[in-house]
Backbone bond lengths (Angstrom), bond angles and torsions (degrees), N, CA, C in turn:
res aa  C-N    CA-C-N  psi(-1)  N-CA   C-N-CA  omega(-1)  CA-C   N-CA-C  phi
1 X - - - 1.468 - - 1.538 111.21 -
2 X 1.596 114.58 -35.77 1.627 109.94 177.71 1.148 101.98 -57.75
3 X 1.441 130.37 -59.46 1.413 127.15 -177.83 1.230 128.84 -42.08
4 X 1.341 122.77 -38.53 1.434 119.18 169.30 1.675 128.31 -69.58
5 X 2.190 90.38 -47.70 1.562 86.96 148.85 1.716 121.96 -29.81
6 X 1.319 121.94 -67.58 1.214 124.69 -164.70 1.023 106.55 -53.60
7 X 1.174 106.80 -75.27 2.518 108.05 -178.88 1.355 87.78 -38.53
8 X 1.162 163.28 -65.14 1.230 139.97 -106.31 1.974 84.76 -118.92
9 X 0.927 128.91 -8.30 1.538 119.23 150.14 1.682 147.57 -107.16
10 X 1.761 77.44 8.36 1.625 115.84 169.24 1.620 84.33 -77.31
11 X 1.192 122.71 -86.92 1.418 130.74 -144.16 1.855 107.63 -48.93
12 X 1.779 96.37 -39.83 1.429 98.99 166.94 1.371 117.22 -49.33
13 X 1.027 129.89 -59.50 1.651 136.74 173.85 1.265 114.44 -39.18
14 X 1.034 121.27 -61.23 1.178 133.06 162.32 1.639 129.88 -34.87
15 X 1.798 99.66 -54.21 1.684 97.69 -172.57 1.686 79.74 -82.06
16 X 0.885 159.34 -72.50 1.651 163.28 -153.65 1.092 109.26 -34.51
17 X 1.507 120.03 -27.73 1.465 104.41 -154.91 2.379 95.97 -82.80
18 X 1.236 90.83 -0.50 1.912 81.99 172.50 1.780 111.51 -64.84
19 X 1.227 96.56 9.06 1.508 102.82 172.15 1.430 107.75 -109.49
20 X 1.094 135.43 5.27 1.551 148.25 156.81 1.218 104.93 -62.75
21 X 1.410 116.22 -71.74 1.314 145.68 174.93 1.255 112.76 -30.70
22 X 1.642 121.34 -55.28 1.751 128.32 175.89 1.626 85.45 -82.98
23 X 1.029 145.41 -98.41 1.448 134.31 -154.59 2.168 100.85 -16.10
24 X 1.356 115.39 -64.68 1.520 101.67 178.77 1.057 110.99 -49.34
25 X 1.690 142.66 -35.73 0.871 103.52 -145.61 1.907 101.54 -96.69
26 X 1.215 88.68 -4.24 2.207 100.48 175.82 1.500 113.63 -72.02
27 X 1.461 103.12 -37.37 1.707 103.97 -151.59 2.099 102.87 -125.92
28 X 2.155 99.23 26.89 1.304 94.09 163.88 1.732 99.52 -142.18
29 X 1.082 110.33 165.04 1.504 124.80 -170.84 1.389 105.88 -99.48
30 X 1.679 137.29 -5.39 1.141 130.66 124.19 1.569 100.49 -148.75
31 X 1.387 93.81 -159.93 1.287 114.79 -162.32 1.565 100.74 -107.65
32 X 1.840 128.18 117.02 0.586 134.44 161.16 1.687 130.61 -40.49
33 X 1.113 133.61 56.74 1.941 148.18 -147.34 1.621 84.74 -32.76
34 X 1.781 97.42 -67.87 1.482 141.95 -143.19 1.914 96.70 -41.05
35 X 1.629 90.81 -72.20 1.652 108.03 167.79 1.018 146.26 -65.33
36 X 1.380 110.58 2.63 1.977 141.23 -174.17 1.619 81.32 -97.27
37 X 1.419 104.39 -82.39 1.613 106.71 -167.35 1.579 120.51 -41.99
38 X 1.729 121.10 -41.65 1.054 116.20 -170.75 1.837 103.08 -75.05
39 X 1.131 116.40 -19.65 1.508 100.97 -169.82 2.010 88.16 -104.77
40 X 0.713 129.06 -4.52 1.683 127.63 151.27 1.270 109.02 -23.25
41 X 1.932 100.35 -64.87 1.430 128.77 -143.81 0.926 103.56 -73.59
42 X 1.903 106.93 -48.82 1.483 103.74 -176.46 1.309 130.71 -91.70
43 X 1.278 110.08 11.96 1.636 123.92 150.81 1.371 128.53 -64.49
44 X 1.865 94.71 -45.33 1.696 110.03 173.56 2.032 98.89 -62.66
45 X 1.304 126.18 -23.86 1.055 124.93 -136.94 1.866 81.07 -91.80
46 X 1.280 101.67 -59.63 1.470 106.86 -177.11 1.453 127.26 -55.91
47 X 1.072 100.44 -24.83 2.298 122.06 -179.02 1.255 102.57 -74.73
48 X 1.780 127.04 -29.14 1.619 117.92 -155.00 1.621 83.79 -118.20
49 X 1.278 124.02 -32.01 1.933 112.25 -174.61 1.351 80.43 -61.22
50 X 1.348 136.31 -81.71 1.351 129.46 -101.30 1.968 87.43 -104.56
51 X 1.274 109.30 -21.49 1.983 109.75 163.99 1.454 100.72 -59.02
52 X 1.446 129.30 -49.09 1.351 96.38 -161.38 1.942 102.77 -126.91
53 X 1.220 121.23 23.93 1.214 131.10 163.85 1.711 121.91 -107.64
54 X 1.567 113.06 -7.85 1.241 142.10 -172.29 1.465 138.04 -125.09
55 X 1.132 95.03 -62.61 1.528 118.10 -176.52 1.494 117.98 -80.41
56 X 1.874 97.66 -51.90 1.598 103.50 171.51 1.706 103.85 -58.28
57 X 1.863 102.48 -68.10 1.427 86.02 -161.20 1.800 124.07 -39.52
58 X 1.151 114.29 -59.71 1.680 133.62 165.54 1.511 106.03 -8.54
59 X 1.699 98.92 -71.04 2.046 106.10 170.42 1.527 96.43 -35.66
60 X 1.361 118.73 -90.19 1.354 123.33 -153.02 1.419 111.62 -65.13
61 X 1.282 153.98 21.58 1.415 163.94 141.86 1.746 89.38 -76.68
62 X 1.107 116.44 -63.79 1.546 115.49 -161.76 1.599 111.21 -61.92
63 X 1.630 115.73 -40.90 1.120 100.18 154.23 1.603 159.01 -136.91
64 X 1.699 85.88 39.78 1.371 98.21 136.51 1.230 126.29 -59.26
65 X 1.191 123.66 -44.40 1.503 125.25 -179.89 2.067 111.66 -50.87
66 X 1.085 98.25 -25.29 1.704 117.84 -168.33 1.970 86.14 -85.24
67 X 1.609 112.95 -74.19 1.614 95.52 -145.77 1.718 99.49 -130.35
68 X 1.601 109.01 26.51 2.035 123.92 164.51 1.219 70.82 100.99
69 X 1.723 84.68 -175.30 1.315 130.07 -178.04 1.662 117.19 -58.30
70 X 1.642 106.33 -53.00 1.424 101.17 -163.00 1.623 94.35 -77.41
71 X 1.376 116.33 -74.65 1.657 118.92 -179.63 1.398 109.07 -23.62
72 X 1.328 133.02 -52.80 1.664 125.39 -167.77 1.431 108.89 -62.18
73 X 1.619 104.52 -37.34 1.402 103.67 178.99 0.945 129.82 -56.62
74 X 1.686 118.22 -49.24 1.509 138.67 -175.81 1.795 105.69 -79.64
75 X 1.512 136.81 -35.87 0.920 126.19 145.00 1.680 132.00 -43.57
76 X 1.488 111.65 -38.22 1.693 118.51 156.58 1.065 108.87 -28.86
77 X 1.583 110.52 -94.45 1.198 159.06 157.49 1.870 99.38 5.67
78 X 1.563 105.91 -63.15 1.476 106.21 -168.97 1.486 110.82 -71.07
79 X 1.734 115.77 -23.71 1.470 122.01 -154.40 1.365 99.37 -81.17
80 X 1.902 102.87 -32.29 1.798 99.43 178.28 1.276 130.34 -80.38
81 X 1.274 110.92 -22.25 1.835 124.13 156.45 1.570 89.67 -50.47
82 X 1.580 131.25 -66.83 1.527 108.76 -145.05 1.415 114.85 -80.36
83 X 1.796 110.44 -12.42 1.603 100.93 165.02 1.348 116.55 -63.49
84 X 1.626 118.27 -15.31 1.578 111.87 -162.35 1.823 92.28 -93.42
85 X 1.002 100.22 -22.97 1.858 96.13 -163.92 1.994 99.37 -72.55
86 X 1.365 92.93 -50.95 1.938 111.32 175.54 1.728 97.54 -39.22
87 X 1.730 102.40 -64.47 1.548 77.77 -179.17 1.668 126.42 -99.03
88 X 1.266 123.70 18.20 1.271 130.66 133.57 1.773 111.72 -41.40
89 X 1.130 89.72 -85.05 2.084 99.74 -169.06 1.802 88.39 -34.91
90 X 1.224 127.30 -64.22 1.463 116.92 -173.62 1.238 141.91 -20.35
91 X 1.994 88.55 -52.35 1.400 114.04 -169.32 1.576 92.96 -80.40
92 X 1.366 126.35 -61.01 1.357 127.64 170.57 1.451 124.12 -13.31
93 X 1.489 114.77 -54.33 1.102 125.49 -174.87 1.867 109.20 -87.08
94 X 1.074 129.56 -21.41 1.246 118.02 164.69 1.409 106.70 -58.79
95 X 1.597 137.09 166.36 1.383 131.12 179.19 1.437 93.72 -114.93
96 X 1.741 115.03 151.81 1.130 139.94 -167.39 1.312 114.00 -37.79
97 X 1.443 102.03 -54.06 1.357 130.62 -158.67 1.645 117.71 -70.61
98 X 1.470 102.84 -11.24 1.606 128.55 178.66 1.166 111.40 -146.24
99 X 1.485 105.38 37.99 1.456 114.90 158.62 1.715 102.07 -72.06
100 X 1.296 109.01 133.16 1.524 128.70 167.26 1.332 135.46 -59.11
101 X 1.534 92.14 -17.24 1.358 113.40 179.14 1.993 126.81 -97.75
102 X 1.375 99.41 4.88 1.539 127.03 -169.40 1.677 93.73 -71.69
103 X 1.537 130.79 131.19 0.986 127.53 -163.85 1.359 104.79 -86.59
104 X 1.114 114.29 135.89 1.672 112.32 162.31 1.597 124.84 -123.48
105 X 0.870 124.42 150.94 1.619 130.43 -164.91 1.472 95.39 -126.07
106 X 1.454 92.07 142.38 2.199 112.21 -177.07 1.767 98.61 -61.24
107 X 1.614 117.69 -35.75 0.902 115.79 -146.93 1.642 99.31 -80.04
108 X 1.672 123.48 -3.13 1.482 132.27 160.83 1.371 119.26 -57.21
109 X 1.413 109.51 -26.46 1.325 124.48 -178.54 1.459 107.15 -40.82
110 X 1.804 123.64 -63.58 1.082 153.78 160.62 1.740 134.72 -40.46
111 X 1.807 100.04 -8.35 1.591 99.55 -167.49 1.415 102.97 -167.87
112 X 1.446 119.25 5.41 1.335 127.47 168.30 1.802 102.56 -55.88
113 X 1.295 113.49 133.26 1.761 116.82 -173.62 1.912 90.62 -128.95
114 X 1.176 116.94 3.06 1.641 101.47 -172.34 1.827 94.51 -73.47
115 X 1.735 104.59 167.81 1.573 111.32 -153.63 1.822 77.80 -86.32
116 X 1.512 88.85 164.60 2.061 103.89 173.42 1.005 119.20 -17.13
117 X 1.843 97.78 -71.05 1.125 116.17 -144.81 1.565 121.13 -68.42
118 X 1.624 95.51 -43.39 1.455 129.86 -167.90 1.793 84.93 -64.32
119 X 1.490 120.52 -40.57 1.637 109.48 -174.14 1.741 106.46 -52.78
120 X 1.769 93.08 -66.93 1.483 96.71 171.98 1.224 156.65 -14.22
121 X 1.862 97.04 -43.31 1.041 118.41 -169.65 2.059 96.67 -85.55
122 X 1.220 123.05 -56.61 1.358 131.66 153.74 1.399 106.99 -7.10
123 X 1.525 119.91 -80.62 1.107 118.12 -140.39 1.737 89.94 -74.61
124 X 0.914 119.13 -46.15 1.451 131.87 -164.72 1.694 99.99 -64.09
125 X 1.557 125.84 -23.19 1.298 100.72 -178.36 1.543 92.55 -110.74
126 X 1.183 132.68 -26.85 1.658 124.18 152.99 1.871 115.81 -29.13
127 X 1.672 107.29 -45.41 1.326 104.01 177.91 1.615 115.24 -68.83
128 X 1.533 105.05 -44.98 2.059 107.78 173.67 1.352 86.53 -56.93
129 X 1.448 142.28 -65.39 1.812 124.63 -157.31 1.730 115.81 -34.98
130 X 1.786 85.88 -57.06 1.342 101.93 -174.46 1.352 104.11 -44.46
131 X 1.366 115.67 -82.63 2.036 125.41 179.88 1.836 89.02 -19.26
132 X 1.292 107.88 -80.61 1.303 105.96 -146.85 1.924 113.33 -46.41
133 X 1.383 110.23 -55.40 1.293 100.70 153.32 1.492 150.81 -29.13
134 X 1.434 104.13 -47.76 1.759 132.64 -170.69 1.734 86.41 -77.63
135 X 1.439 122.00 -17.76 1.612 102.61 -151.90 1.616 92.41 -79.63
136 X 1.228 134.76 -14.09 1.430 140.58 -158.12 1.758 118.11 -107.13
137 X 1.363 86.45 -33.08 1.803 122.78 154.55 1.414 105.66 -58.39
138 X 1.195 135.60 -48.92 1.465 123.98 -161.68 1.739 107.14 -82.30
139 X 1.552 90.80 -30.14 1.347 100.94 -170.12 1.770 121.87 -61.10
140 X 1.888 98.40 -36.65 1.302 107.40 171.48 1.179 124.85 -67.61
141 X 1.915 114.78 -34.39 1.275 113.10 -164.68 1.871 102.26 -81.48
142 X 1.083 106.07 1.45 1.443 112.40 -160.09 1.531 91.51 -93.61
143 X 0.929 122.45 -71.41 1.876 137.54 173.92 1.396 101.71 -42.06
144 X 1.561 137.63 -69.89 1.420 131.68 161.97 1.149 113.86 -5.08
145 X 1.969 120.31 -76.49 1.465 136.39 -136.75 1.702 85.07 -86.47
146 X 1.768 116.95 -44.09 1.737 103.24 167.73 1.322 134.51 -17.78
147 X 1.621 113.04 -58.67 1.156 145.01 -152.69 1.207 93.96 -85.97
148 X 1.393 125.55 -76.86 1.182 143.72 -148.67 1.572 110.50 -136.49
149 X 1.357 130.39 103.51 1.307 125.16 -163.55 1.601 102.38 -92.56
150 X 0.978 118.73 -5.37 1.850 119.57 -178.96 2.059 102.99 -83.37
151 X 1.877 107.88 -36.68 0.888 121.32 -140.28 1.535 84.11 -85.45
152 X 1.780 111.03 -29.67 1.461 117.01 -171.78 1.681 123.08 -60.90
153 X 1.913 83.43 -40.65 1.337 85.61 -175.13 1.492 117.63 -76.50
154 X 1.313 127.67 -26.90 1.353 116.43 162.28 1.925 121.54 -49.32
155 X 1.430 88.77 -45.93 1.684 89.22 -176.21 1.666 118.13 -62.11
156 X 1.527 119.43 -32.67 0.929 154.26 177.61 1.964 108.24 -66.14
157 X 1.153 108.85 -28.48 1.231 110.29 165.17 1.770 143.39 -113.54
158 X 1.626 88.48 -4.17 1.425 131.36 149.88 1.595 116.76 -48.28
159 X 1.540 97.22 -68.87 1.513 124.47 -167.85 1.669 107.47 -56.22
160 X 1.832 109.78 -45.96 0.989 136.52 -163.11 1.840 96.97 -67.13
161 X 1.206 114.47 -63.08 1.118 112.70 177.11 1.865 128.63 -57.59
162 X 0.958 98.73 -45.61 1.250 104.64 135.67 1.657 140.76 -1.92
163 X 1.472 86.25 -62.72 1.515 88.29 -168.21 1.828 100.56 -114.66
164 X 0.971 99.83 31.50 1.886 115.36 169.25 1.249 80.67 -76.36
165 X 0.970 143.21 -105.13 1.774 147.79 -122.40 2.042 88.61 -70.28
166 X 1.089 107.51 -41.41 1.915 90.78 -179.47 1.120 96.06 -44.14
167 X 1.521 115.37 -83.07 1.752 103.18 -159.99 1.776 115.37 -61.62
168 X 0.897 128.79 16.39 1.132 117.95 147.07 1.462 130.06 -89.81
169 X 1.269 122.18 -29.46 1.306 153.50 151.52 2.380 106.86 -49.81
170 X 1.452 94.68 -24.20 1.360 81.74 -178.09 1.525 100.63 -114.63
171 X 1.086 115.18 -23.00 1.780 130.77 -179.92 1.650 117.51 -59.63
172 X 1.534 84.65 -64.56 2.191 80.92 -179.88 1.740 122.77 -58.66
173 X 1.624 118.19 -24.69 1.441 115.98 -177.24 1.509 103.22 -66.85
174 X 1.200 109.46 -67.69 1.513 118.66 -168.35 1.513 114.24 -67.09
175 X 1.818 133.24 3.74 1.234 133.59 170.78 1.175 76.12 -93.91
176 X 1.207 153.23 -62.03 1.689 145.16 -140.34 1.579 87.37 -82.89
177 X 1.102 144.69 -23.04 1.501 137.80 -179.33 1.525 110.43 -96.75
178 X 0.939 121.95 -21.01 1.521 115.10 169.47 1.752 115.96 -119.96
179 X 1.389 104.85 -9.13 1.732 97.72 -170.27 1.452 112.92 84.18
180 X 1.516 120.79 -27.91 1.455 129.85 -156.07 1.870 96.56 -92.80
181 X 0.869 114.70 122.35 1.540 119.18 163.06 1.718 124.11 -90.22
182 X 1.959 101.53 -27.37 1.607 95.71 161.23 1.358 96.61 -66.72
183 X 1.376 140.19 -77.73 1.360 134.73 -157.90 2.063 105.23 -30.00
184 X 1.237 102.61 -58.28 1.428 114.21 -179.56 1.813 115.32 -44.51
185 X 1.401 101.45 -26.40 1.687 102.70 -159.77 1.577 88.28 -94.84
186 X 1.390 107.83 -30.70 1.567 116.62 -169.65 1.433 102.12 -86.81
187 X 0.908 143.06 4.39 1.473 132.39 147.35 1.442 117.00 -101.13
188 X 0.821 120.62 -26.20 1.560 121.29 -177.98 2.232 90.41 -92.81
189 X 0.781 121.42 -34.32 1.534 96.98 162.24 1.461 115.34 -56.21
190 X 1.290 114.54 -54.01 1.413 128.26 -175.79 1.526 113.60 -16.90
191 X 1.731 84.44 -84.29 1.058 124.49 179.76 2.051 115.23 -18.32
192 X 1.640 91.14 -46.74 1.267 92.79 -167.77 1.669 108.08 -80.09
193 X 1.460 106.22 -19.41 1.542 102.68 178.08 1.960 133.51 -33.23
194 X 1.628 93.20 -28.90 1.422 109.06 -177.04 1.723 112.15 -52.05
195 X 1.456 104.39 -29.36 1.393 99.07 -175.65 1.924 109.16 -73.15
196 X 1.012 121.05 -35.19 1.627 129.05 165.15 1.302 96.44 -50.04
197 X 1.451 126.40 -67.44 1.448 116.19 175.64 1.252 134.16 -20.46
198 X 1.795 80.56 -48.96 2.073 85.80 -161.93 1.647 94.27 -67.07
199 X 1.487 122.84 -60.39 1.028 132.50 -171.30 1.497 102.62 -29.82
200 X 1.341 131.58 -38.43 1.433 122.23 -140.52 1.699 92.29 -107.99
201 X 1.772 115.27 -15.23 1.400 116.73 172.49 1.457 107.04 -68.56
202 X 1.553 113.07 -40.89 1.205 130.39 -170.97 1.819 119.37 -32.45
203 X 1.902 69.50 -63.40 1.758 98.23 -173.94 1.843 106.97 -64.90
204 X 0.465 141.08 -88.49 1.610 158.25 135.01 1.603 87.93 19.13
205 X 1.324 132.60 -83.16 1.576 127.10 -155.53 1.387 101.62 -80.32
206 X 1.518 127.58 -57.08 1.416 143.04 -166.25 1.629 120.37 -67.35
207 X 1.837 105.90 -24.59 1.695 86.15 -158.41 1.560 99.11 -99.73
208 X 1.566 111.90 -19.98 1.230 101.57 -176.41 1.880 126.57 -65.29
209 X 1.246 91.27 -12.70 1.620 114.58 163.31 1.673 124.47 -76.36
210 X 1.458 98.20 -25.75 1.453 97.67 -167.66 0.945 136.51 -64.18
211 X 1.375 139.25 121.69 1.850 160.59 166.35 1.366 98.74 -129.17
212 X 1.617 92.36 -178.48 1.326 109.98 -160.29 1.621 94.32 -79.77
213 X 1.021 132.05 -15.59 1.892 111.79 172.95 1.010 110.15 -68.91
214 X 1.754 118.90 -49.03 1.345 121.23 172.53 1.843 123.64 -45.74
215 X 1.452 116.95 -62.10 0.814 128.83 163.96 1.537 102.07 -20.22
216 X 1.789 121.22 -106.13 0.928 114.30 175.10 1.415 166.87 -11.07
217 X 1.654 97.71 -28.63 1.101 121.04 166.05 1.525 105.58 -94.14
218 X 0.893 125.02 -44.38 1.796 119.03 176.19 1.642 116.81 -59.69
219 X 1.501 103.85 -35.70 1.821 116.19 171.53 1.388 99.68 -54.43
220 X 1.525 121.53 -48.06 1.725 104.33 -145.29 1.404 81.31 -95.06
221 X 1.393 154.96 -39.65 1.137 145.85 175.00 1.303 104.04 -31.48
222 X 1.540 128.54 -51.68 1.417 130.04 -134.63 1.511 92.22 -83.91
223 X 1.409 101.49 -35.80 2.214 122.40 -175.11 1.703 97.44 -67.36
224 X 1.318 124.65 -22.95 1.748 112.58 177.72 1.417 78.25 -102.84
225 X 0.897 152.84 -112.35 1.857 147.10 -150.06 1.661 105.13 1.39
226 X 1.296 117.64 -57.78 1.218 120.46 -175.19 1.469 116.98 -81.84
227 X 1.324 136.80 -18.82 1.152 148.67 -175.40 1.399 98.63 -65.59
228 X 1.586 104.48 -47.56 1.428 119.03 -135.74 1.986 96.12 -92.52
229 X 1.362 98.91 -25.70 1.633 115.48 173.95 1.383 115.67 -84.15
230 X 1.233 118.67 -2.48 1.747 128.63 -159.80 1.956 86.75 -120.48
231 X 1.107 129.12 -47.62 1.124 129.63 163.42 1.187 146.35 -45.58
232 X 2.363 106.89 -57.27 0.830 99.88 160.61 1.287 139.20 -152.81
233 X 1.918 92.00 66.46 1.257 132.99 -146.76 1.677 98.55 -141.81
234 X 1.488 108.70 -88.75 1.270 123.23 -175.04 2.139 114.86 -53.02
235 X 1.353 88.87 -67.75 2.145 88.64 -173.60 1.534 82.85 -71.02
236 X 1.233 159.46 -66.07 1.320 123.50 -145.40 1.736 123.11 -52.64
237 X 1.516 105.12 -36.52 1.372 144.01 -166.37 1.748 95.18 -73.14
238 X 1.213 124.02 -55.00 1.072 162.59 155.61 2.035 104.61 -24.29
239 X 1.127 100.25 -63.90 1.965 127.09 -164.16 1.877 86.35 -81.55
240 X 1.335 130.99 -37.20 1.444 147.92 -137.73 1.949 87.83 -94.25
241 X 1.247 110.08 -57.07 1.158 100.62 -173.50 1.398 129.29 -97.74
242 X 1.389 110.50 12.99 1.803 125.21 -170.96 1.060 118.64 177.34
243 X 0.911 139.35 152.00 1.781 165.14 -156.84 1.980 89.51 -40.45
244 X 1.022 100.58 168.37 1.365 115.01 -156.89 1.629 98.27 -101.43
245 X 1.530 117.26 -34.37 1.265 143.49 157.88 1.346 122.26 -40.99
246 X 1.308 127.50 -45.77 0.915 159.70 -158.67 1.475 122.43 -85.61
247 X 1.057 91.38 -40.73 1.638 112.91 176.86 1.558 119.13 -87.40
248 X 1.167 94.30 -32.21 1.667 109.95 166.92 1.681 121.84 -67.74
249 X 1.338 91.00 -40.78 1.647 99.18 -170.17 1.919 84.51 -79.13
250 X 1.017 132.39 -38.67 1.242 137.41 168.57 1.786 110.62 -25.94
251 X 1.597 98.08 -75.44 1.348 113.21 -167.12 1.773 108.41 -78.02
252 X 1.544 116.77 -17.14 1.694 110.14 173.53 1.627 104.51 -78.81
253 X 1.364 96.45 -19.29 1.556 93.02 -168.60 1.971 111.54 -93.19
254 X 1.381 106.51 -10.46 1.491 110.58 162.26 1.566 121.75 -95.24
255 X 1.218 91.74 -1.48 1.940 97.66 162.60 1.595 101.53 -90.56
256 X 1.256 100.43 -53.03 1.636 97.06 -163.84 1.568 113.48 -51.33
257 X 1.658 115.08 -27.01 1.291 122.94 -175.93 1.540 111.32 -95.64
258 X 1.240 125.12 1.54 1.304 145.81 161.47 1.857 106.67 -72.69
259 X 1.470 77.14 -68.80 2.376 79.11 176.46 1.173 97.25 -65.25
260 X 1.275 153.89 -31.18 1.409 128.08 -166.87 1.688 102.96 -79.13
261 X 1.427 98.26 -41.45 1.953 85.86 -174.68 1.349 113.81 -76.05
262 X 1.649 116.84 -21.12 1.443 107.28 159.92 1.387 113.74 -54.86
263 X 1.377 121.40 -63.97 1.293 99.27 -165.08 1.575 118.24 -81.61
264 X 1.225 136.64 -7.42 1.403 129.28 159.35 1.935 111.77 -61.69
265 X 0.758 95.16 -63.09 1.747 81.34 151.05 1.591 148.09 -60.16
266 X 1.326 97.66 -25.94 1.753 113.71 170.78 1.705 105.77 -21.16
């Protein structure tokens, strides 16, 4: 039960921190590009080492053990395509125009001219994007920290960073649409709650099922979810706000700190 306690206040941290995100964008005079992008990178850097140097292998040990060698593999194999397709169809279905991932700068705060309403409407469906996204997000970081509570908290602080630029992305429309910055902080907190959600759908639908097939198949899902958010979510987002350079040294340098805490823990 401590353990779940724990994942289940990893994931909080995690979906919450889109209130990081609105706090920068109230209480700075711009937006650091330089330091957004480099820790982008090394979020993307930490989501794709430890998805497919960690997470995958782990799935496919667990179920091989369930149905041999070849079947566990190709069951792996299929579960991490369907985390990437799950959050494909997601992203698909959000519309362009309230994609969550649209860059925004503090310094809009100051020169945004779009009418109220039309802001309103932005920030408010940027915040459903966010939820709807984060809800699949909570679920991984939640299952991770289960398994492995060292493995959580890296993913868990990955995720977290991450979602700095959402709530900024959901914060500046709706302060320019209401004037109100609690209202502004209070939707872009909101927003991020979905990831506690997922976690708590997780627990509730997933554990009373759980063995090692289950397991496995929820691990390699969780390794395409993140692949698929580190791809084409994190480095684009990442490339968007700073040197192209930058983002790289970002993402080699959140693997490299990925293998080191794997193996100091090994």
């Amino acid at each position: 039960m401590n353990r779940i306690i724990f994942a289940f206040s990893l994931t909080l941290f995690a979906g919450l921190s889109t209130g990081i995100g609105s706090a920068l964008a109230f209480y700075t005079k711009q937006t650091n590009k330089k330091f957004l992008s480099g820790a982008l990178g090394f979020s993307a850097g930490v989501m794709i080492y430890v998805s497919m140097v960690e997470i995958f292998v782990k799935s496919r040990d667990s179920l091989e053990l369930v149905y041999g060698a070849t079947k566990g593999y190709w069951v792996t194999t299929i579960a991490f395509f369907g985390g990437i397709a799950l959050i494909a169809i997601i992203d698909k279905l959000v519309p362009s125009a309230e994609n969550p991932h649209h860059i925004r700068d503090v310094k809009e705060m100051k020169k945004e001219k779009v009418k109220d309403h039309e802001l309103l409407r932005m920030g408010l469906f940027s915040a459903l994007a966010i939820a709807i996204h984060n809800f699949p997000e909570g679920l991984a970081t939640f299952t991770s920290a289960v398994q492995d509570p060292t493995l959580g908290i890296s993913i868990a602080v990955a995720i977290a960073i991450h979602n700095i630029p959402e709530g900024i992305a959901v914060s500046i429309p709706i302060y320019y649409a209401t004037g109100s910055k609690g209202k502004a902080f209070l939707y872009s907190f909101l927003s991020g709650l979905s990831e506690p959600l997922g976690a708590i759908l997780g627990y509730f639908l997933l554990m009373r099922f759980f063995n090692d097939a289950m397991f496995g198949i929820i691990f390699a899902g969780v390794a395409g979810i993140m692949v698929y958010i580190s791809l084409d979510e994190l480095l684009p987002t990442a490339e968007k706000y700073g040197e192209h350079h930058i983002a790289i040294y970002g993402l080699i340098s959140g693997m490299a700190v990925m293998a080191l805490s794997l193996l100091l823990f090994a």
